[in-house]
C-alpha positions in Angstrom: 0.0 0.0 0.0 1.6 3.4 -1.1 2.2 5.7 1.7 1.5 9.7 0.8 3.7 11.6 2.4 2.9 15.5 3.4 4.9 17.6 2.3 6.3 20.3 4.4 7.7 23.9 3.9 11.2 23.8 5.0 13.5 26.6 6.0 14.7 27.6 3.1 11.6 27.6 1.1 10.1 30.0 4.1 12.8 31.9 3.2 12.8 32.3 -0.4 8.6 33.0 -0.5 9.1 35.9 2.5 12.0 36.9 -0.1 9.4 37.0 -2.7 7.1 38.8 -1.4 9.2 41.1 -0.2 10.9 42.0 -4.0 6.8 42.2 -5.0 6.0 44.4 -2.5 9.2 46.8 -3.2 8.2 46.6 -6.9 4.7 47.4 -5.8 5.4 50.9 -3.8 8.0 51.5 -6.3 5.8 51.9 -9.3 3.7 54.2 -7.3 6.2 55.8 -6.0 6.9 56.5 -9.4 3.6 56.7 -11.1 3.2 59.6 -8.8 6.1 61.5 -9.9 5.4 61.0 -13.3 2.1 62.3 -12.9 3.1 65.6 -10.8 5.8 66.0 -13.9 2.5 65.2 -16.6 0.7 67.7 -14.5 2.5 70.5 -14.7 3.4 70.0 -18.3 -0.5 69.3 -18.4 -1.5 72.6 -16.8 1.2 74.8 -18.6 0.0 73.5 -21.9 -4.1 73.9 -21.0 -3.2 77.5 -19.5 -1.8 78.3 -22.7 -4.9 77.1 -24.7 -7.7 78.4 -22.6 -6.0 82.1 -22.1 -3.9 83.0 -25.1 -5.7 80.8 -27.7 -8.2 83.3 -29.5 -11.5 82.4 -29.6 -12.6 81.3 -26.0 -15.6 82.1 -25.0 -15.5 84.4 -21.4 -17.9 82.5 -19.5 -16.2 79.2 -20.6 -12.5 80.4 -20.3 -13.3 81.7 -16.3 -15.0 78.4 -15.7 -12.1 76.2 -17.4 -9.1 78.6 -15.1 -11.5 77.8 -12.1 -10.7 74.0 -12.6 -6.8 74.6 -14.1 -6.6 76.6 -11.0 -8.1 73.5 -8.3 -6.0 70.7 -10.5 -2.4 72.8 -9.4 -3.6 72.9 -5.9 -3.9 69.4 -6.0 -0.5 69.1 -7.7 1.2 71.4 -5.6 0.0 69.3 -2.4 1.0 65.8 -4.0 4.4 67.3 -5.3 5.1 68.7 -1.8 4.1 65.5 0.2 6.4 63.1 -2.3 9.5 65.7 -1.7 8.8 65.0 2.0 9.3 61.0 1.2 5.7 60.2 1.5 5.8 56.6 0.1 2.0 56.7 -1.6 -0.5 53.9 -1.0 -2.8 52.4 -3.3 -5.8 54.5 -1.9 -3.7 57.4 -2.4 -3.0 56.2 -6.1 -6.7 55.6 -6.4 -7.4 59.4 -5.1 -5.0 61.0 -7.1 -6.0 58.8 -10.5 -9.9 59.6 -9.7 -8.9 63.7 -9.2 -6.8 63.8 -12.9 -10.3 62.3 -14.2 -12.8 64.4 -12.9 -10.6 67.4 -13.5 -10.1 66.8 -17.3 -13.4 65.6 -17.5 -15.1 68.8 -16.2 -13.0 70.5 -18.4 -14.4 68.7 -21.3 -17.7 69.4 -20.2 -16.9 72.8 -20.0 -15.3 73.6 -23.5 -17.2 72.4 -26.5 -17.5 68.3 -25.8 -15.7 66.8 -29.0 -14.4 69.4 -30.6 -12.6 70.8 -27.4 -9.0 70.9 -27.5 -9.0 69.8 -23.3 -9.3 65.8 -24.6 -5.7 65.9 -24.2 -5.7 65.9 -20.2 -7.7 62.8 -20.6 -4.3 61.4 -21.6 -2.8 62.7 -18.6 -4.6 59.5 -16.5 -4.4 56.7 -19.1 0.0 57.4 -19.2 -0.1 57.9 -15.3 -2.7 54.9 -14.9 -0.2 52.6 -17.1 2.6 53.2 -14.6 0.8 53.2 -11.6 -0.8 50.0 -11.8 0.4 47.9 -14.5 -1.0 47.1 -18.4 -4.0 45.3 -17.4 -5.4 48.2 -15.0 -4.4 50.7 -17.6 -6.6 48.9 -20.3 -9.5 49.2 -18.1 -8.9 53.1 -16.9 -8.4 53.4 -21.0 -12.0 52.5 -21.2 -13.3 54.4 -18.5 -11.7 57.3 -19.9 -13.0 56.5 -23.0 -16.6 56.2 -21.2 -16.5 59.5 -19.4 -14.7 61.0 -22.8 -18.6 60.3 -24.7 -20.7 61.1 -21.5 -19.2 64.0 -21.0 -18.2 65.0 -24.8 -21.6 64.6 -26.0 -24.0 62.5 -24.0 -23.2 59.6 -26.7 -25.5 61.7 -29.6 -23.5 64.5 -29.9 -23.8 66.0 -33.6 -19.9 66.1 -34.0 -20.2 62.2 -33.2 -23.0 61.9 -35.7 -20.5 64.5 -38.8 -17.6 62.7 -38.0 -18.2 59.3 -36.4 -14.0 58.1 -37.5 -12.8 61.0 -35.5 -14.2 60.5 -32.2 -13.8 56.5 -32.7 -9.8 57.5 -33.4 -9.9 59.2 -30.0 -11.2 56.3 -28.5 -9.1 53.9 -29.9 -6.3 56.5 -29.0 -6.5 56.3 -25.8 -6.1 52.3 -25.7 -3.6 52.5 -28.1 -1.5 55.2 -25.6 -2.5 52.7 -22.1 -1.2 49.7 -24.0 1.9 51.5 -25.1 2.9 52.9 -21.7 2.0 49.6 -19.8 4.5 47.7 -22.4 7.3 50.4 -21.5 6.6 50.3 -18.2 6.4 46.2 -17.7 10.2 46.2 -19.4 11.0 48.8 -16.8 9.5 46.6 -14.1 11.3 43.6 -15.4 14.6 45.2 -15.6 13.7 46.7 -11.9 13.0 43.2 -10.8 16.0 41.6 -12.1 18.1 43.9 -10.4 16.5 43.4 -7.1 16.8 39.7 -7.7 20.1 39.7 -8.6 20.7 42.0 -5.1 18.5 39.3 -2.9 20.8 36.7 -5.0 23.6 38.3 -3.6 22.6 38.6 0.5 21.7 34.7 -0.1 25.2 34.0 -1.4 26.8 35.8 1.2 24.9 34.0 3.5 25.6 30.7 2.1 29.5 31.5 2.3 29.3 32.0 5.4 27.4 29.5 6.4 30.2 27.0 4.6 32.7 28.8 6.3 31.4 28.4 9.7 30.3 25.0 9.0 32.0 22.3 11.4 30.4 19.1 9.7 30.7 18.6 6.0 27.8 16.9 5.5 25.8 19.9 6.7 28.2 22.1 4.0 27.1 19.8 1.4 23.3 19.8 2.1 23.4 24.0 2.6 25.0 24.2 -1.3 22.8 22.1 -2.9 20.1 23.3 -1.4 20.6 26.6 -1.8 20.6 26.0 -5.4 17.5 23.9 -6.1 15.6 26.8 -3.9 17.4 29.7 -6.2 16.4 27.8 -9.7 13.3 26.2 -8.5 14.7 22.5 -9.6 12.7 19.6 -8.8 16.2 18.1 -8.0 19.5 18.9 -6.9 22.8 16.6 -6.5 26.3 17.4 -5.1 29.2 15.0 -6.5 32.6 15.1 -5.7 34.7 14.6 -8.0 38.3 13.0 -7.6 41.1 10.9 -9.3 39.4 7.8 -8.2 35.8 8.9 -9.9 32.7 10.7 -9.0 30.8 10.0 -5.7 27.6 11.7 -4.4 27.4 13.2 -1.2 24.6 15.0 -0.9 20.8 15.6 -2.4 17.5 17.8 -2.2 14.4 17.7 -3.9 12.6 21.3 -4.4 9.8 20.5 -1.4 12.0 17.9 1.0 9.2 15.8 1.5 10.5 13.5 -0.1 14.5 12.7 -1.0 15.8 11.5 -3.7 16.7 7.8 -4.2 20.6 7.2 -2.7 22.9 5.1 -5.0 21.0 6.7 -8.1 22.7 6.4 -11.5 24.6 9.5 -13.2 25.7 10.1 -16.6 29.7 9.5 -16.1 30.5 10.1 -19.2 28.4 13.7 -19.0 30.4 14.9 -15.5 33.4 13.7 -17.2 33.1 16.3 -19.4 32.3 19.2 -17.2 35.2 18.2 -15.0 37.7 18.2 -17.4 36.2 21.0 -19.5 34.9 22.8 -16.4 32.0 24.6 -17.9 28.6 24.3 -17.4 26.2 21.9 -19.6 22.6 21.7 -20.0 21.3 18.5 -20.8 17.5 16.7 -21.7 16.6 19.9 -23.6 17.5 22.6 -20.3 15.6 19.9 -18.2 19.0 19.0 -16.4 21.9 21.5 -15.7 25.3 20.5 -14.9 28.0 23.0 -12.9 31.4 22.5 -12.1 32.5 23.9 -8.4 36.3 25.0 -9.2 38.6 26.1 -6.8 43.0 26.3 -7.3 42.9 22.4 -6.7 40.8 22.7 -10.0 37.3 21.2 -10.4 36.3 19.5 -6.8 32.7 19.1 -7.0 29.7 18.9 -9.5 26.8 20.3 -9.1 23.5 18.5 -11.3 20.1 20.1 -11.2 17.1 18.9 -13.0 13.7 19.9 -13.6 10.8 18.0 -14.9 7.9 20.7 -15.4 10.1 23.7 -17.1 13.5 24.3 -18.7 16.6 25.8 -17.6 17.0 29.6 -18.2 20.3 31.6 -19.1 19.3 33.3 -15.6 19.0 30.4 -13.8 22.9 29.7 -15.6 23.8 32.4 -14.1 22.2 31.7 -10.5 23.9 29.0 -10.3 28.0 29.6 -11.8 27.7 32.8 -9.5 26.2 30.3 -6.2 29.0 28.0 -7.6 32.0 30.9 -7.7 31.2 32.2 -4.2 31.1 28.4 -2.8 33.8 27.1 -4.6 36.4 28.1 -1.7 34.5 27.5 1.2 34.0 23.8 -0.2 37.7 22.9 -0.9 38.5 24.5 2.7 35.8 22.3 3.8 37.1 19.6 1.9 40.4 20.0 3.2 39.9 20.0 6.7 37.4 17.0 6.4 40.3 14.9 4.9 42.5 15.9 7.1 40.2 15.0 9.9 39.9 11.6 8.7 43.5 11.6 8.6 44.0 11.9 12.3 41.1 9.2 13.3 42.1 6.8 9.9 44.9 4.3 9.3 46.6 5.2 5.7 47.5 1.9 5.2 44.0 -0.1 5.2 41.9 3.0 5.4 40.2 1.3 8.2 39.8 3.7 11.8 42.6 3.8 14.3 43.2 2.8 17.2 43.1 6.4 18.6 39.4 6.3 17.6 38.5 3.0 18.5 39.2 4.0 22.0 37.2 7.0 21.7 34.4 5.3 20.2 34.4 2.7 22.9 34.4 5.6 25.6 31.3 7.2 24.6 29.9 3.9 24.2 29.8 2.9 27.3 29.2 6.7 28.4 26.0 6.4 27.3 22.5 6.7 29.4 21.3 3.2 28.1 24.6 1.6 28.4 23.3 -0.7 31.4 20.7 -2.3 29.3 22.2 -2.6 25.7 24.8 -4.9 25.1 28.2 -4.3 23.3 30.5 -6.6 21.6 34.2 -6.2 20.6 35.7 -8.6 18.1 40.0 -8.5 18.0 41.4 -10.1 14.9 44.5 -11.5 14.6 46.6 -12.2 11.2 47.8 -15.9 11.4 51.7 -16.7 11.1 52.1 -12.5 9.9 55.6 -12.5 10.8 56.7 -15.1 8.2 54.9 -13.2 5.6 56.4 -10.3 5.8 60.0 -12.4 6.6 59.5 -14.5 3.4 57.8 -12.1 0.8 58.8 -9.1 2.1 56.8 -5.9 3.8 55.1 -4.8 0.7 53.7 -8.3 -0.2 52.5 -8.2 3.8 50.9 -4.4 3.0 48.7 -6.2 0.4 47.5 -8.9 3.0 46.4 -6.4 5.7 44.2 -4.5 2.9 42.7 -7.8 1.8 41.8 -8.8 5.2 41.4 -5.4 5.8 38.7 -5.6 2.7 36.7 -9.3 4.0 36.5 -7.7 7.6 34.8 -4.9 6.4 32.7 -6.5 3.9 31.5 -9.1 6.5 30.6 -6.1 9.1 27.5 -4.2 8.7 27.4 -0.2 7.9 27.0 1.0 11.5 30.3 -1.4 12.9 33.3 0.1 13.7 36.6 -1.6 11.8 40.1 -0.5 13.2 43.4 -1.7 13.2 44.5 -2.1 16.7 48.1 -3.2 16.0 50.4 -4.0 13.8 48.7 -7.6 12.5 45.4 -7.1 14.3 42.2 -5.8 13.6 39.5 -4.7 15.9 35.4 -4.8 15.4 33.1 -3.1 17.7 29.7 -4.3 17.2 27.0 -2.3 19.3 23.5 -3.6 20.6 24.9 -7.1 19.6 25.0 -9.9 22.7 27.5 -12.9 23.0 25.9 -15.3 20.8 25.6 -12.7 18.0 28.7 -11.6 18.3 30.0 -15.4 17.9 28.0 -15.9 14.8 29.5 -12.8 13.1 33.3 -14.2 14.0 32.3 -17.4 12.7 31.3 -15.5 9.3 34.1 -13.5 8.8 36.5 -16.7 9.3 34.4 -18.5 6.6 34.8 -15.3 4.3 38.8 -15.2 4.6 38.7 -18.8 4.1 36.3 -18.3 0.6 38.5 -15.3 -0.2 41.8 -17.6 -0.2 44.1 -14.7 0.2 48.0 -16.3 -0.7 50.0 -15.4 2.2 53.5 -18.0 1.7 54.1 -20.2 -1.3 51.1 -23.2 -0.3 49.4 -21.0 2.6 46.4 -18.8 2.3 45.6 -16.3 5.0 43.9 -17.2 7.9 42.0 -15.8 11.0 42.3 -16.1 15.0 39.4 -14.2 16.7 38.9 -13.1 20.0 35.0 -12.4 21.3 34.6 -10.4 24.4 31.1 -8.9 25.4 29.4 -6.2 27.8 28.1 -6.8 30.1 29.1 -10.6 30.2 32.6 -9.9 30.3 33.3 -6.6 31.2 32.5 -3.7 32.7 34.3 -1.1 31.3 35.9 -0.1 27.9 39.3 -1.3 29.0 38.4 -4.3 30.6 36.3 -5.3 27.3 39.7 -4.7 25.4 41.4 -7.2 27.8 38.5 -9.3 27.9 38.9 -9.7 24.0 42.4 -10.2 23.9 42.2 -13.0 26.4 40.1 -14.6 24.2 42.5 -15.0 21.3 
């Protein structure tokens, strides 16, 4: 029966939707922000130009001309108390864009009214809110003031019969279609503007997340936690359904870390990759898409050259040339704090790791065993250590030689480990010995697993001398059965041999 699984918003996707919002809403007030400056400037262009036509233009009737200053006159009052309160850094609302966008209508409406309907030459304020509309509130509101304009512009012109309408049908129709035509045009201007504006602020929240991400690498103590904050990061920045971190070496590509875009649900470990692709990338290191932009493919360079690959994929969209971008500046700004935390993992290992078999030392076998048995449960669990002795060594090394001997301790090194399961500790304790800490494992258990990894070195038939083939003494000591402490387990074991 298939299990549905929940997802649930994680960290970083609560941070990248607060980030969101946060770029809309500072789009938001900056398009009124500058929709209202645009309109004080339209204004007073606006009122200088309507001055000019109502006052020095000949033939203006008196009556109309006093009537038509009377509203010229209220419009600057307005514009003067708008232009003062944006000097002041007022940062204006949408009710105050709404205000300001019902005031330029009514005023060049009235003065429409006022001054012949069609034929007046005070149609051209009308423009005044369509262009200030446009950039106040994007294309699809400036369409719709377009049209109320439009509406008001034959109420008001001629009560939709007028007999100019009824002579010249085209030209008031071309007015019409004008002002649509004028809201379309400013809107497209204006949405380029936006996207250029929005892009930029991106690009600037793109940078605060990469400097966060370095330093978070930086100050990162475990390097699995380093590896799960850069690829992360990066399927949350390009919006990929998957992400995948491989290191990449002289002895091949491994994976060390993955992320899917909700983290409900991880990806599957020991998944396949294209070798032949990351090949490529490594040696060429430059970044590759793949599956038509579907799957994107970024080297992580540092001046040890190409350490780490990073693979995205997506399954419902393509790869952009922004998300390229996202991503080689994500992978320039991590590429240092990865090698140093590269560095200072292996040399970690180093100081717990025997560079001979590669198995733990006995430095960390000791320490392993002390906070074992410093545990709360320790009373109640058992604990099993397995000591494993290399049969007749010394005449191995005496008759073939120390390198020949190397060879045997990796190959027994090799069945041990193979034989143990994933959460065992292998060590070499000494010079021909092995060690094997098996937790939550009782006496007869801990038999059972010696007497498997004696038949596996006797399957693996390991040549030791000319005739011989390598063989295994074991010693089985168990807590609480026979000891008490860490060192007395130790003893207990080597007794046993």
């Amino acid at each position: 029966m298939a299990t549905q699984v929940r997802a649930v918003q994680t960290e970083a996707q609560r941070k990248e939707q607060l980030r969101a919002r946060a770029i809309d809403a500072t789009l938001d007030a900056d398009r009124r922000l500058v929709g209202e400056r645009a309109a004080v400037l339209f204004r007073w262009l606006f009122l200088i130009v309507l001055g000019v036509l109502n006052n020095v233009a000949p033939g203006r009737p008196n009556e109309a001309q006093i009537e038509v200053d009377i509203i010229l006159g209220a419009w600057t009052v307005v514009n003067v108390v708008v232009n003062v309160l944006l000097v002041r850094g007022y940062k204006p609302g949408k009710q105050f864009s709404l205000s300001t966008m019902t005031l330029d209508i009514f005023f060049a409406a009235g003065l429409v009214y006022l001054s012949n309907g069609f034929s007046s030459p005070f149609f051209l304020a009308l423009f005044l809110a369509v262009i200030t509309n446009a950039v106040r509130f994007g294309a699809i509101a400036s369409v719709v003031s377009a049209l109320v304009v439009a509406f008001i512009y034959l109420f008001v012109g001629g009560s939709f019969t007028p007999s100019n309408f009824v002579v010249d049908p085209n030209a008031t129709i071309g007015k019409v279609f004008l002002f649509v035509v004028v809201a379309l045009a400013t809107a497209y201007m204006t949405r380029e503007l936006e996207r250029e504006r929005r892009q930029a602020v991106e690009r600037a929240a793109q940078a605060d997340t990469l400097r966060e991400l370095s330093a978070d690498m930086v100050t990162g103590t475990d390097i699995k936690d380093v590896f799960k904050v850069l690829v992360g990061n990066a399927v949350q920045m390009t919006s990929s359904q998957r992400g995948r971190l491989i290191l990449s070496s002289q002895e091949g590509f491994e994976e060390v870390a993955n992320a899917s875009r909700d983290g409900s649900v991880p990806p599957p470990e020991g998944e396949p990759f294209d070798q032949a692709l990351l090949g490529v990338v490594s040696h060429s290191g430059e970044a590759t898409f793949a599956d038509d932009h579907k799957g994107l493919t970024i080297p992580i360079a540092s001046s040890d050259g190409v350490t780490a690959l990073l693979y995205l994929s997506k399954s419902d969209a393509q790869f952009s040339n922004q998300d390229l971008f996202t991503v080689d500046a994500l992978s320039g700004s991590s590429a240092v704090p990865l090698a140093n935390a590269l560095r200072y993992h292996r040399s970690s290992l180093e100081a717990i790791t025997d560079s001979l078999t590669g198995l733990a030392n006995v430095r960390e076998l000791r320490r392993r065993l002390d906070v074992a048995f410093a545990r709360p449960d320790r009373s109640t669990t058992p604990l099993s250590l397995l000591l494993i002795d290399f049969d007749h060594f010394k005449s191995v090394n005496d008759e073939l030689g120390h390198q020949h001997g190397d060879l045997v301790l990796q190959l027994g090194a090799r069945i041990v480990k193979a034989a143990s399961r994933s959460q065992d500790l292998v060590a070499r304790y000494g010079g021909d010995e092995l060690a094997l800490m098996v937790a939550d494992v009782n006496g007869i258990g801990a038999q059972r697993l010696a007497y498997r990894i004696v038949d596996s070195v006797h399957a693996a038939a390991v040549a030791t001398t000319p005739g011989q083939h390598l063989t295994f003494s074991i010693g089985v000591a168990t807590y609480p059965d026979d000891a008490l402490t860490a060192q007395e387990l130790i003893a207990a074991a080597d007794q046993a041999l």
